[in-house]
BAFI-3210 file (N, C-alpha, C; in Angstrom, 3 decimals, decimal comma, padded with zeros to 6 digits):
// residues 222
n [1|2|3|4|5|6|7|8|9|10|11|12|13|14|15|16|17|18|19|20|21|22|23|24|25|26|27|28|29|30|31|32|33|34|35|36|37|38|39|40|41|42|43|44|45|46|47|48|49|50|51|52|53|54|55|56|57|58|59|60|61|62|63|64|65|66|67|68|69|70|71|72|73|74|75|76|77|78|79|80|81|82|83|84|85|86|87|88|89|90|91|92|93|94|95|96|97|98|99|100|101|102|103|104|105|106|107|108|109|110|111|112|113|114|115|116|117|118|119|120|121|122|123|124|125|126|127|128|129|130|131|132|133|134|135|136|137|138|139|140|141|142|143|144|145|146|147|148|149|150|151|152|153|154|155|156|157|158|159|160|161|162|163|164|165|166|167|168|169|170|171|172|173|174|175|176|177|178|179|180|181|182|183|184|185|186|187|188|189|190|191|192|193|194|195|196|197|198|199|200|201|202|203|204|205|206|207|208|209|210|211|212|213|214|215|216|217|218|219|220|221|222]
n.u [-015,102|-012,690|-009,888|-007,354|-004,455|-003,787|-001,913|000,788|001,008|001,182|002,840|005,097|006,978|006,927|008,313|007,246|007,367|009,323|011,876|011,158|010,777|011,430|013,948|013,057|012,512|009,743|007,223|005,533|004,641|003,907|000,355|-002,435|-003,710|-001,674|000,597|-001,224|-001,993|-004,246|-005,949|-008,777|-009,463|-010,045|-011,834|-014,017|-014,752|-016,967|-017,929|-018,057|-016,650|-014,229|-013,928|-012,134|-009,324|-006,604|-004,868|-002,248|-000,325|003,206|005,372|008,306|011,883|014,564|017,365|016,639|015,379|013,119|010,192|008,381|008,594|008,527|006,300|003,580|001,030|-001,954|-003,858|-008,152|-010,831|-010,254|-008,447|-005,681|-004,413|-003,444|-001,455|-001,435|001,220|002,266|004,998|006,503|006,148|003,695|000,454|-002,231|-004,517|-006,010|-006,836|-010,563|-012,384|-013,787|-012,418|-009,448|-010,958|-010,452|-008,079|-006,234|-002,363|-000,173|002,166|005,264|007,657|010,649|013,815|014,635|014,938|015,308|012,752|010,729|007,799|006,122|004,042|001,511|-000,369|-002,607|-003,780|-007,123|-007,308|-006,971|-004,453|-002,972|-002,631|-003,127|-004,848|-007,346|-006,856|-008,764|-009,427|-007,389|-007,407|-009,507|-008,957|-006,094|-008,023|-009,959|-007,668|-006,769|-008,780|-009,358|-006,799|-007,092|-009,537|-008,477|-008,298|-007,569|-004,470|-002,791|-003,445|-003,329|-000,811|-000,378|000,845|000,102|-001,193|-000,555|000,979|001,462|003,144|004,600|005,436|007,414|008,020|011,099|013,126|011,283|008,658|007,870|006,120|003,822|002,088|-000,960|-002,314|-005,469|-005,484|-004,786|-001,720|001,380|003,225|006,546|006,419|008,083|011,127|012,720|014,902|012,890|010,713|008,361|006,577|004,069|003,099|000,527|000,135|001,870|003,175|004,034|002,221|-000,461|-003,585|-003,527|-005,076|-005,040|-002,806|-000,321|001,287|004,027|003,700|001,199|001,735|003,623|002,847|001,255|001,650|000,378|001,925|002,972]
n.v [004,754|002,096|002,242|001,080|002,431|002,861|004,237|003,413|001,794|002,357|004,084|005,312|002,276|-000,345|-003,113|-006,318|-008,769|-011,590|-012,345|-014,599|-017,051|-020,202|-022,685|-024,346|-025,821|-025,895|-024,093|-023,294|-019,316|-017,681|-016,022|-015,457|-013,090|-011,831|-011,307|-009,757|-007,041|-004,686|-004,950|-006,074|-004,542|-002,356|-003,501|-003,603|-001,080|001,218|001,042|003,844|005,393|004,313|004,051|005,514|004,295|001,589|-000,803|-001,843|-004,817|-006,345|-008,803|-009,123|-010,163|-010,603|-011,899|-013,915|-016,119|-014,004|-012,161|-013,501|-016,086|-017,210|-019,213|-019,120|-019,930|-021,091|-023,221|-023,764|-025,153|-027,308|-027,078|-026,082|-022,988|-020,617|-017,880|-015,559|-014,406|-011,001|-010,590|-008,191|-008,286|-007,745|-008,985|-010,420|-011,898|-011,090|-011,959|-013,222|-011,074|-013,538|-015,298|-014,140|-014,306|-016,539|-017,078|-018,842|-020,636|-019,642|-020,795|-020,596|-021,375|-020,265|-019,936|-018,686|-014,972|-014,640|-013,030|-010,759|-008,933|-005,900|-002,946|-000,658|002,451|002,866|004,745|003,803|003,756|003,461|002,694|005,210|007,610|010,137|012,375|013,427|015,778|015,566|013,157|012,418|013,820|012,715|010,121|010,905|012,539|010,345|008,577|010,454|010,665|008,087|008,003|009,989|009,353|007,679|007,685|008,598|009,704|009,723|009,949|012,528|012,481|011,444|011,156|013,550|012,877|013,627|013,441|012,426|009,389|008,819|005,588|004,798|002,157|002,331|004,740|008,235|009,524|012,474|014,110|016,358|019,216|020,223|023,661|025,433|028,202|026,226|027,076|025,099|023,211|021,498|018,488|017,093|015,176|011,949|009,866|006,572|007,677|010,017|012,687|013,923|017,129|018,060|019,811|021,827|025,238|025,320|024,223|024,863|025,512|023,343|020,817|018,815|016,087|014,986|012,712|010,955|008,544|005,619|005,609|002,530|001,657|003,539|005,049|006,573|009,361|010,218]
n.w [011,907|012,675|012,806|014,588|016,231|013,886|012,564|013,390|011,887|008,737|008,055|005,531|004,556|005,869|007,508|008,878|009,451|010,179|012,346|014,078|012,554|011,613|010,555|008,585|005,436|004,636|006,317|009,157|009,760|011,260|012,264|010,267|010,813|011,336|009,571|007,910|008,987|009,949|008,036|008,876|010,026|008,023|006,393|007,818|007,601|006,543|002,947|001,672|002,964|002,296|000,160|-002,124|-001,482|-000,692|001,522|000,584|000,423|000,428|-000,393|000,167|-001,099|000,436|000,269|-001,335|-003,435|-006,306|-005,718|-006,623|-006,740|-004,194|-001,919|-000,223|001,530|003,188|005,683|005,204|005,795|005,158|002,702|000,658|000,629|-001,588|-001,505|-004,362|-005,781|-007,695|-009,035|-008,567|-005,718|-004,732|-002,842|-004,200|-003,618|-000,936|002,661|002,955|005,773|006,931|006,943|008,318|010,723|011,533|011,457|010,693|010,421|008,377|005,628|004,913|002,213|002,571|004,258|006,938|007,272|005,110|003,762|003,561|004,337|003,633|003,924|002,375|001,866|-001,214|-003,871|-004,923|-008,387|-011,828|-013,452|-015,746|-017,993|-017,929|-015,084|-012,666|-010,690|-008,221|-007,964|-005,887|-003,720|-003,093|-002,213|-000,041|001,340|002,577|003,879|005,230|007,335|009,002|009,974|011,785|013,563|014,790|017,626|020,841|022,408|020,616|018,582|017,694|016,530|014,517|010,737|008,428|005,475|002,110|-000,233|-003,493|-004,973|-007,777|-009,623|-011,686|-014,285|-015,387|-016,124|-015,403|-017,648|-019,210|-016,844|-016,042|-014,370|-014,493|-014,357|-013,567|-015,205|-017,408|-017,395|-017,066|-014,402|-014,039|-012,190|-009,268|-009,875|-009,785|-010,914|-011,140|-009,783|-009,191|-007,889|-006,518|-004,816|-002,963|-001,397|-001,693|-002,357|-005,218|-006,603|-006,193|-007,437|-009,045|-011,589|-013,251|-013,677|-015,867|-017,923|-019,683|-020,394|-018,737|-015,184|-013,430|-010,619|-007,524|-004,495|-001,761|000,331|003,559]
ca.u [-014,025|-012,173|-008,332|-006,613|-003,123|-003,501|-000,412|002,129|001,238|001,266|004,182|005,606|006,796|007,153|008,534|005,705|007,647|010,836|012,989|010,782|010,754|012,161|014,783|012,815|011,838|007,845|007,288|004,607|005,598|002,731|-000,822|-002,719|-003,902|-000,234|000,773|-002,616|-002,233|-005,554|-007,059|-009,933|-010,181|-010,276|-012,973|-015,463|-015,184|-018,206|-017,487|-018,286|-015,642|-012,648|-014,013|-010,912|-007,899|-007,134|-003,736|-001,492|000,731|003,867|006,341|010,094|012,619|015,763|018,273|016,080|014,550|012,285|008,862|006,970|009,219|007,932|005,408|002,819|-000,279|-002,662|-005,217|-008,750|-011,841|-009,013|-008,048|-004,923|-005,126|-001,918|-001,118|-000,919|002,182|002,836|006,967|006,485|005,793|002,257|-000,451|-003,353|-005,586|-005,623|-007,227|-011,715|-012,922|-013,974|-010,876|-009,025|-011,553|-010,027|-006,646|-004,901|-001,154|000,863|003,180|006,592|008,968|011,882|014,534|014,351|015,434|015,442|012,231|009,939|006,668|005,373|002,226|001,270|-001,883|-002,681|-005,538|-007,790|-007,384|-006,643|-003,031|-003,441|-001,698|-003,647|-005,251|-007,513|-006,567|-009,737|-009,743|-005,942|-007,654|-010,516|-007,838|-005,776|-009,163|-009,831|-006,828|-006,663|-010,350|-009,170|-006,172|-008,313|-009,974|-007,617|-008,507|-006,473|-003,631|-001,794|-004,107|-002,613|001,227|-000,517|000,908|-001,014|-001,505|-000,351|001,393|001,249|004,258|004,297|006,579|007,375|009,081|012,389|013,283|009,828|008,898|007,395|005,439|003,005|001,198|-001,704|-003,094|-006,709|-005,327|-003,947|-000,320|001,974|004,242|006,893|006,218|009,570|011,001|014,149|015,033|012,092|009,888|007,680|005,814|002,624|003,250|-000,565|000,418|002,909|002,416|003,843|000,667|-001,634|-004,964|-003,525|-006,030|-004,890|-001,703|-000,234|002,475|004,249|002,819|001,015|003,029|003,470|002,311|001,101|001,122|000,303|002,485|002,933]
ca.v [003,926|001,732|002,094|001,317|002,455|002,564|005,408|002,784|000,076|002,336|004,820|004,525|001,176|-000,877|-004,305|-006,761|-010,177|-012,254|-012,494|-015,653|-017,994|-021,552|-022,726|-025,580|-025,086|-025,680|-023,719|-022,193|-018,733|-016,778|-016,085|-014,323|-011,307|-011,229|-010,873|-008,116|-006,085|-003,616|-005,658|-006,207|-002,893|-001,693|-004,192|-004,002|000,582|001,537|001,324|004,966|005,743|003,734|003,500|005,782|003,859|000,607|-001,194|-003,073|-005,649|-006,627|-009,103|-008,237|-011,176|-009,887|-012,485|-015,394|-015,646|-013,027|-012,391|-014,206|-017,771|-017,185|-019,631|-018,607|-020,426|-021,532|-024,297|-023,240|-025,980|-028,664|-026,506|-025,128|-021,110|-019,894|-016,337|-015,002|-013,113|-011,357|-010,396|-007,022|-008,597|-007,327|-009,662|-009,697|-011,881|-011,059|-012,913|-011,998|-011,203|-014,441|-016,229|-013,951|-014,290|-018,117|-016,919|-019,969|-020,117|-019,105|-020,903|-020,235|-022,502|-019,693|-019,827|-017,350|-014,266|-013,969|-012,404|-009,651|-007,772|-004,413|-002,521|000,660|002,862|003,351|005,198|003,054|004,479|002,682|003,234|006,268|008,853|011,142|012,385|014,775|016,014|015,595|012,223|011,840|014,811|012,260|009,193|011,314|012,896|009,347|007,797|011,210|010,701|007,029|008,461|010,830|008,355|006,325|007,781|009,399|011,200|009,099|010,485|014,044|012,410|010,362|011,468|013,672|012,106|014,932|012,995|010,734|009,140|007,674|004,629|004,043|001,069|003,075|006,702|008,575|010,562|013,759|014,598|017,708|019,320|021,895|024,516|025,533|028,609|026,074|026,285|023,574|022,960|019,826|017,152|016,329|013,607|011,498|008,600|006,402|008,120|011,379|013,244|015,502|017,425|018,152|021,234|022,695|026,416|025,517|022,982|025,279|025,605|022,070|020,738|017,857|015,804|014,743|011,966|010,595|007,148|005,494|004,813|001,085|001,838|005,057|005,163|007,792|009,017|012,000]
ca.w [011,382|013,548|012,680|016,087|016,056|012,289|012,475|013,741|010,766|007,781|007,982|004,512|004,294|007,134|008,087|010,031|009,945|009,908|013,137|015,062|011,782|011,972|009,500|007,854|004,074|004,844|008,157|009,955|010,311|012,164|012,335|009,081|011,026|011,898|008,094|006,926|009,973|009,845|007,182|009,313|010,182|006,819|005,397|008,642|007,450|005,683|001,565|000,732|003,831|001,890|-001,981|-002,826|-000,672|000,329|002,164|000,013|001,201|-000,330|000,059|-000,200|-000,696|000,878|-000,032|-001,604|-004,820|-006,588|-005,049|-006,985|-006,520|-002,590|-001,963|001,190|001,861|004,826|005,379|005,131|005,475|004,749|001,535|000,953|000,186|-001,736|-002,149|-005,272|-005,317|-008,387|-009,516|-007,756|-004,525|-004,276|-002,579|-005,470|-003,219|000,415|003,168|003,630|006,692|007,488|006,794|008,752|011,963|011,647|011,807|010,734|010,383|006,958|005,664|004,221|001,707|002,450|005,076|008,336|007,347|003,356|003,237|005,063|004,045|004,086|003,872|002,095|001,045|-002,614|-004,539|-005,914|-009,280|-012,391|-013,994|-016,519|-018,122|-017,157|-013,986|-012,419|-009,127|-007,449|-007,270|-005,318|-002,917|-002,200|-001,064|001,021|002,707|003,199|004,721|006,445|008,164|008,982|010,884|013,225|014,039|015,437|018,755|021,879|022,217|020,083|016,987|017,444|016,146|013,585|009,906|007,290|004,010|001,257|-001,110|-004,106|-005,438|-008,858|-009,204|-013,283|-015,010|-015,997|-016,055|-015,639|-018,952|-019,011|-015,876|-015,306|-013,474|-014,785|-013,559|-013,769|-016,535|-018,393|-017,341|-016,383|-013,824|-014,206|-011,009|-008,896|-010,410|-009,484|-011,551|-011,583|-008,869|-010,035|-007,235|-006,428|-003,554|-003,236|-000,568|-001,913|-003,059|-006,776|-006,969|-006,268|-008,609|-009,991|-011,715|-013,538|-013,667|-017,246|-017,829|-020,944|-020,212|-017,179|-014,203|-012,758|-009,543|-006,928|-003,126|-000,906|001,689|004,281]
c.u [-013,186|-010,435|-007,425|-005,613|-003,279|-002,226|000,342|002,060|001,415|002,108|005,226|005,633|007,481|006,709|007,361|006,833|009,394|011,559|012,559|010,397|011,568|012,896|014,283|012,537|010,192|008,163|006,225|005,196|004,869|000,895|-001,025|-003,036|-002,862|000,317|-000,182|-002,870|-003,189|-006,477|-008,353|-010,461|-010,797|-011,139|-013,831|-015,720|-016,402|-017,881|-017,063|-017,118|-013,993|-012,883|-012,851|-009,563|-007,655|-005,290|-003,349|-000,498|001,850|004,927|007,944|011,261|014,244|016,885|017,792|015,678|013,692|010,760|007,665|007,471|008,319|006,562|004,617|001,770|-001,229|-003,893|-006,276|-009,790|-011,126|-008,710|-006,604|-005,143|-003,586|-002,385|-000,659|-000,323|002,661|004,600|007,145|006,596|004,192|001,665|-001,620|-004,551|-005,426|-007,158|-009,027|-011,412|-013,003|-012,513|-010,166|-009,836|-010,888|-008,859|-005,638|-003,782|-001,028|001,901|004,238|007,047|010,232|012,657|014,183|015,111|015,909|014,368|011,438|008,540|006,592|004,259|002,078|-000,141|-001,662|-004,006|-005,665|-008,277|-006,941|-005,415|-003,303|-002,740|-002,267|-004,230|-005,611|-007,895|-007,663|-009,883|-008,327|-006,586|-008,634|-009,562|-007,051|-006,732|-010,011|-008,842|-006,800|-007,566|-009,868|-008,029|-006,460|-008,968|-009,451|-007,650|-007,995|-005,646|-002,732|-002,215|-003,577|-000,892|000,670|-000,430|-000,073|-000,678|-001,289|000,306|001,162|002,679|003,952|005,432|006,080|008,738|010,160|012,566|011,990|009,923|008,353|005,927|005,277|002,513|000,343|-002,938|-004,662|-006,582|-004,783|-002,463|000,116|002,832|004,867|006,386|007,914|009,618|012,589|013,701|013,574|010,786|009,347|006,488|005,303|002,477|001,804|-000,586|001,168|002,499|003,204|002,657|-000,539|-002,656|-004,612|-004,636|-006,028|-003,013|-001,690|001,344|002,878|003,707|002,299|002,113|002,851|002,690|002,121|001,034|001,143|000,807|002,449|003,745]
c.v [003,395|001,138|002,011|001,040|002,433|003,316|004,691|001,890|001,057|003,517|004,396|003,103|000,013|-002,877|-005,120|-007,845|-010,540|-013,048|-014,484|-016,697|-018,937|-021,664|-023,687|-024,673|-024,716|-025,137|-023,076|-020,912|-017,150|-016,900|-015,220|-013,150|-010,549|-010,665|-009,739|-007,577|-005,251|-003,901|-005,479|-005,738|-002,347|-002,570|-004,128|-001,989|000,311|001,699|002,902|006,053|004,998|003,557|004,421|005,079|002,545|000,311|-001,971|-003,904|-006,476|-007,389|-009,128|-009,778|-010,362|-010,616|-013,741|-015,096|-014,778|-013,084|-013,618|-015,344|-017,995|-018,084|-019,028|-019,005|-020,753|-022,290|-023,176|-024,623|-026,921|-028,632|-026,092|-023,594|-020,484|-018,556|-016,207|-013,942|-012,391|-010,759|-009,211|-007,142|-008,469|-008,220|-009,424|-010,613|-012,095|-011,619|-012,286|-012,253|-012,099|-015,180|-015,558|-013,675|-015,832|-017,972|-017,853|-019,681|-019,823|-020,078|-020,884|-021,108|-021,355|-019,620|-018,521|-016,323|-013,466|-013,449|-011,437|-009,076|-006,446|-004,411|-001,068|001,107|003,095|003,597|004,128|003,586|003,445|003,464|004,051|007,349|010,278|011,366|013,387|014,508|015,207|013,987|011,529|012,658|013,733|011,219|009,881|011,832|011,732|008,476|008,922|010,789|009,346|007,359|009,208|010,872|007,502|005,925|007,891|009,972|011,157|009,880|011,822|014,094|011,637|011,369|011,710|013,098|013,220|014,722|011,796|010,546|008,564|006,945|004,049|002,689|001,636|004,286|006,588|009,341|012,064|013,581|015,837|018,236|020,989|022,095|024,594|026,855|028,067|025,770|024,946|023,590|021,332|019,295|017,434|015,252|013,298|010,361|007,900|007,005|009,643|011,572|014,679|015,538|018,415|020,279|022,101|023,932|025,887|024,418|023,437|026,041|024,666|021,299|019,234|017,237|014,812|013,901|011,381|009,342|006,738|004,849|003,212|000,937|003,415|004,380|006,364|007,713|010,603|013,141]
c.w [012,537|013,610|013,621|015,932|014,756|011,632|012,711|012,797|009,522|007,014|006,790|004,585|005,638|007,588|009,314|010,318|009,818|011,349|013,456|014,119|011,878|010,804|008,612|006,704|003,566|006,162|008,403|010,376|010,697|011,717|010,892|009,187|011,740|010,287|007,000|008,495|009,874|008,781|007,463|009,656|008,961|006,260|006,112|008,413|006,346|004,166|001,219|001,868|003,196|000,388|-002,431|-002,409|-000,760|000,651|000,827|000,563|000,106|000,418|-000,704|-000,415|-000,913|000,297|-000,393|-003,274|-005,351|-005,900|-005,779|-007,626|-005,451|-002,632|-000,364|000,842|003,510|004,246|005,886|004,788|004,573|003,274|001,864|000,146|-000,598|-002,299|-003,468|-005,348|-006,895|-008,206|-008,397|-006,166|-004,206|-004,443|-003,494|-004,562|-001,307|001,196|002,954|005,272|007,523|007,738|008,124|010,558|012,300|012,063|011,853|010,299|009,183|007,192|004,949|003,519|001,598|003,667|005,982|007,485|006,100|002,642|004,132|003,987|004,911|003,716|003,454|001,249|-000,702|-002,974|-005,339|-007,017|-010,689|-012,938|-016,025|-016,749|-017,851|-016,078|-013,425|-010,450|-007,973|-006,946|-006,269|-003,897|-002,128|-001,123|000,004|002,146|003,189|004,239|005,757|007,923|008,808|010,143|011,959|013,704|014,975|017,147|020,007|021,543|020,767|018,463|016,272|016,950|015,104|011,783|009,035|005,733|002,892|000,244|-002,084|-004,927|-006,434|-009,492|-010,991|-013,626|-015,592|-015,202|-016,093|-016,906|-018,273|-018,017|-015,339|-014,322|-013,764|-014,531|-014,215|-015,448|-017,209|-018,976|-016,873|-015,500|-013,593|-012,219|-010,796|-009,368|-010,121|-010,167|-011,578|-011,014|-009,663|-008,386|-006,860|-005,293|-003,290|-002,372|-000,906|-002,686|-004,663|-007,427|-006,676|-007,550|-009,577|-010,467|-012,431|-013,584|-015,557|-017,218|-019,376|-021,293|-018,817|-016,403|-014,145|-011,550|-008,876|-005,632|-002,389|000,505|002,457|003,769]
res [x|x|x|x|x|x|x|x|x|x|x|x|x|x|x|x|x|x|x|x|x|x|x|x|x|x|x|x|x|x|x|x|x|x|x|x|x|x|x|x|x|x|x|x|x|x|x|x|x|x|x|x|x|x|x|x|x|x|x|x|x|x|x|x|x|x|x|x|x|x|x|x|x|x|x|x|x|x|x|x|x|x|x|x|x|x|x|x|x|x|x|x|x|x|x|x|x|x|x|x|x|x|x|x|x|x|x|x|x|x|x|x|x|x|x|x|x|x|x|x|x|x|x|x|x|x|x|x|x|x|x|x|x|x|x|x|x|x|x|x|x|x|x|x|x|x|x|x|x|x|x|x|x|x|x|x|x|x|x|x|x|x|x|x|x|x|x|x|x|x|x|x|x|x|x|x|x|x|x|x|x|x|x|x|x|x|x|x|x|x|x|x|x|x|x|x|x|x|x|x|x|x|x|x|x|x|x|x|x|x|x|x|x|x|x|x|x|x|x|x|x|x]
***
């Protein structure tokens, strides 16, 4: 796997763009393998090395309209390419391979400084009220393997993967967590967030996770 530096891009959630944008309302406002940082890492890994994980990329509008006003496109074989952004911010079609070996610019209709992206892992899992452990164990021993990889010294500071967060539309409801006899133990949960602390000794012989409805979203973090 060829994740270089992949520990400095995907540290919870983490800012890529903004400062060096121009003030016009159309603008060029970097390259595309400046905006999917490790993209191209992560699509040239072997499938059966990333079929549980993959990067998401989201854009944030700080002081502009909702994410999914944000227009962002790039030419492509004298096409234009727009991002489909939806409300959430989350990129639903990100650049291939090829495209991004072209590396043409992006461009913006929002002022310098009213919007930014991030980037974060999530199991490729479908949204479900239920859930059995084993497959949250495979994504983290994926993104893990992906990180220890990364190669030199730098690999030995690079964050373990041990968490999944689950991110609901409201309050969360009732969130489990049971054991192999059967019991349950509740999940941490703060307001809308609910998390499975996969290490933790009250999660041990967890076997499945149980929720009142499916979440909105999951990402996995250290």
């Amino acid at each position: 796997m060829i994740f270089k530096n992949l520990f400095s891009g995907f540290i919870g959630f983490v800012l890529i763009l903004s400062p060096v944008w121009a003030q016009d309302m159309e603008r060029e406002a970097g390259s595309l393998t400046r905006f999917f940082p490790h993209w191209d890492e992560y699509l040239s890994t072997r499938e059966e090395e990333r079929s549980a994980f993959s990067p998401v990329y989201i854009v944030n509008s700080d002081r502009g309209p909702s994410p999914d006003a944000i227009e962002m496109w790039y030419q492509s074989s004298d096409m234009r390419v727009e991002f489909d952004i939806r409300e959430d911010g989350r990129i639903m079609n990100p650049p291939s391979q090829g495209e991004l070996e072209q590396s043409p610019q992006v461009w913006v209709n929002q002022p310098a400084g009213t919007m930014s992206m991030t980037v974060r892992f999530e199991p490729l899992l479908a949204m479900s009220s239920v859930y059995d452990v084993v497959d949250f164990e495979l994504s983290m021993q994926q993104v893990n393997q992906a990180m220890r990889q990364t190669g030199g010294v730098a690999a030995l500071f690079s964050p373990e993967f041990k968490t999944v967060s689950f991110i609901f539309d409201g309050i969360v409801p009732e969130a489990w967590a049971i054991h192999e006899d059967g019991s349950r133990t509740p999940l941490l949960v703060q307001e809308n967030l609910a998390v499975y602390r996969s290490r933790h000794r009250s999660m041990r012989h967890v076997v499945r996770l149980e929720f009142g409805h499916a979440p909105q979203s999951m990402v996995l973090v250290p």
